[in-house]
C-alpha positions in Angstrom: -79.5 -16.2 87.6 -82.1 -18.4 89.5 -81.6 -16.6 92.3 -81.9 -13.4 91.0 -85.2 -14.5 89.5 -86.3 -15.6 92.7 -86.0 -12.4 94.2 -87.3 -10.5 91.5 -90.5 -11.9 91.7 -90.3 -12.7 95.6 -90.5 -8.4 94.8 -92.9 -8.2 92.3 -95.4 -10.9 93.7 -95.1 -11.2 97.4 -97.5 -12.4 99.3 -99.1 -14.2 96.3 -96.2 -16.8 95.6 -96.3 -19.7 97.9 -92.8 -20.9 97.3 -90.4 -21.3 94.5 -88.6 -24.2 93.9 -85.8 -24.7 92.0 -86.9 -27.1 88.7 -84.2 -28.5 86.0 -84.1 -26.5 82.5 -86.0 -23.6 84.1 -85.5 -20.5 86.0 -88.1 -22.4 88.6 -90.9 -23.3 89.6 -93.6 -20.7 91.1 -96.4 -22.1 93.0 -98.8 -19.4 93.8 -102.0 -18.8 95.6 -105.0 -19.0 93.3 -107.0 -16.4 94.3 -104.8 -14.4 92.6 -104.1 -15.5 89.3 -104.7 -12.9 87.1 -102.3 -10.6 89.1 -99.3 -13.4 88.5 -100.1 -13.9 85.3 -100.1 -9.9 84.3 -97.0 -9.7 86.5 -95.2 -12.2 84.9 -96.0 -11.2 81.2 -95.8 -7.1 82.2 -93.3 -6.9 84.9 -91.2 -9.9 84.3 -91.4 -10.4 80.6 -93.0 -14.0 80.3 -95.3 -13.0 76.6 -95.1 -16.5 76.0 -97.7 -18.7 77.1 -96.1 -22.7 75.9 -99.1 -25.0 77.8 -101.5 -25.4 80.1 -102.2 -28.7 82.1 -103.5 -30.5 84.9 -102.7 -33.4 87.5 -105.6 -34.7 89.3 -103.8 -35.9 93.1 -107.0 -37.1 94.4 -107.4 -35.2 97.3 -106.8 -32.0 95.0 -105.8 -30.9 91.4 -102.5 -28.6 90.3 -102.6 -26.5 87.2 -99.3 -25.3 86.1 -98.6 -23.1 83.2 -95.3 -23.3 81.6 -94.0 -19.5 80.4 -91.5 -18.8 77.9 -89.7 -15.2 78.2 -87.7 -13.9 75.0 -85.5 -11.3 76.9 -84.6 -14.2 79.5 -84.2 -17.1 77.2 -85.8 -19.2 79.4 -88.9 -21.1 80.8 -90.7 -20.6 84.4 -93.6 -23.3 85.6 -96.3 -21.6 87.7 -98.5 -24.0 89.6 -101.0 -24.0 92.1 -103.2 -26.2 93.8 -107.0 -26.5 93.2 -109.5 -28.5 96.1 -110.6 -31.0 94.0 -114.4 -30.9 94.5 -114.5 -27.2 93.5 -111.5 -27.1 91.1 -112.0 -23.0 89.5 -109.6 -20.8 88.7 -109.6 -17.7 86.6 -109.1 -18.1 83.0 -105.5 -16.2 81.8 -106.8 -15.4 78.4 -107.0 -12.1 78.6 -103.5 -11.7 79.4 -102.5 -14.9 76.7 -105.0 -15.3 74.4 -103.1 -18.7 73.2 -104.5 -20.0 76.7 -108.1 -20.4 75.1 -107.3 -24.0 73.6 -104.8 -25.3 76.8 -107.5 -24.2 79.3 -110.2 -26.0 77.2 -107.6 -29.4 77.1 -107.7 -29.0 80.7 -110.8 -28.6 81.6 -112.0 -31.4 79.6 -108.9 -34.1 80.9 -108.8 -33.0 83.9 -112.4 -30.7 85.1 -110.4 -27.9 85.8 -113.1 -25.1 85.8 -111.1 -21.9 84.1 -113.6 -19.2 85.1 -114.7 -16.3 82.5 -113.2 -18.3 79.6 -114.8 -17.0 76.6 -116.0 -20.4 75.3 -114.9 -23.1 77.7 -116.1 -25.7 75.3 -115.5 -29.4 74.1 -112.3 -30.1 72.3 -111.4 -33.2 71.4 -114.4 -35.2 73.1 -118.3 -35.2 71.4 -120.0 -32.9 72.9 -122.1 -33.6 76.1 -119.0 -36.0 76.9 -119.7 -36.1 81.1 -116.7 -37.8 82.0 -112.5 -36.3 82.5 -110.4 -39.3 81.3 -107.4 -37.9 83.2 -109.1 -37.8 86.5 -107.7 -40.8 88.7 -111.6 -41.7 89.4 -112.1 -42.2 85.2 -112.9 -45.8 85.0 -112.2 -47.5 81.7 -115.2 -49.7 80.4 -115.1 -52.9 79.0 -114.6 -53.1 75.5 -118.1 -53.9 74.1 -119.1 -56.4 71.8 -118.9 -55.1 68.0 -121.4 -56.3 66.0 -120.1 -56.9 62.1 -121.8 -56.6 59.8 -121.8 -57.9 56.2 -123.3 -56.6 53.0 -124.0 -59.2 50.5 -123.7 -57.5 46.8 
């Protein structure tokens, strides 16, 4: 059946896919080229039957970032990875929300971890940081501070 996949979208995709690797527990892995995005992910949920978006996330490699979206496809029964690689000092990529609204929150994760830049997102936003947060504590640059020195204090009643 991987195989078959592989050609399928090899058809469907062509000159947008990369490679596809072979990748335990899935039908594969497709790295493709990020300037087209939105075309692989409308492909993949119209033409290939991925509807289910299961995550979003990021790896910072130093000398450039991957985002990879793992898909989930009901008439398959089974899970496909897309990846692609970002240059790290202008990591952008188009947002897939309008083809899996879900994405909103996994993009938002990401960009925050990892400053992944998901282009025409409709509220690329603070998560789970305060707001005005500057820093990507998944980014191999983050550097952890030294714990300060709490001040306790005591309330005499």
């Amino acid at each position: 059946m991987e195989a078959e996949f592989a050609s399928q979208v090899s058809a469907r995709l062509g000159d947008r896919i990369v490679v596809i690797d072979a990748f335990p527990g899935t039908l594969g892995r497709v790295r493709f080229k990020a300037d087209f995005a939105l075309d692989v992910f409308r492909s993949m949920r119209d033409d290939l039957a991925f509807a289910h978006l299961s995550m979003i996330g990021g790896i910072d490699w130093v000398d450039h970032r991957e985002v990879f979206y793992v898909l989930w496809s009901d008439v398959r029964r089974a899970y496909v990875i897309l990846s692609t690689d970002l240059p790290a000092e202008q990591a952008h990529i188009e947002s897939a929300t309008p083809v899996w609204p879900g994405a909103n929150w996994h993009e938002r994760e990401t960009w925050e971890m990892v400053d992944v830049v998901f282009d025409h997102h409709p509220d690329l936003r603070h998560l789970l940081l305060p707001d005005g947060y500057a820093f990507h504590p998944l980014l191999r640059s983050f550097k952890l501070h030294e714990p300060e020195e709490l001040e306790v204090k005591t309330r005499n009643v």
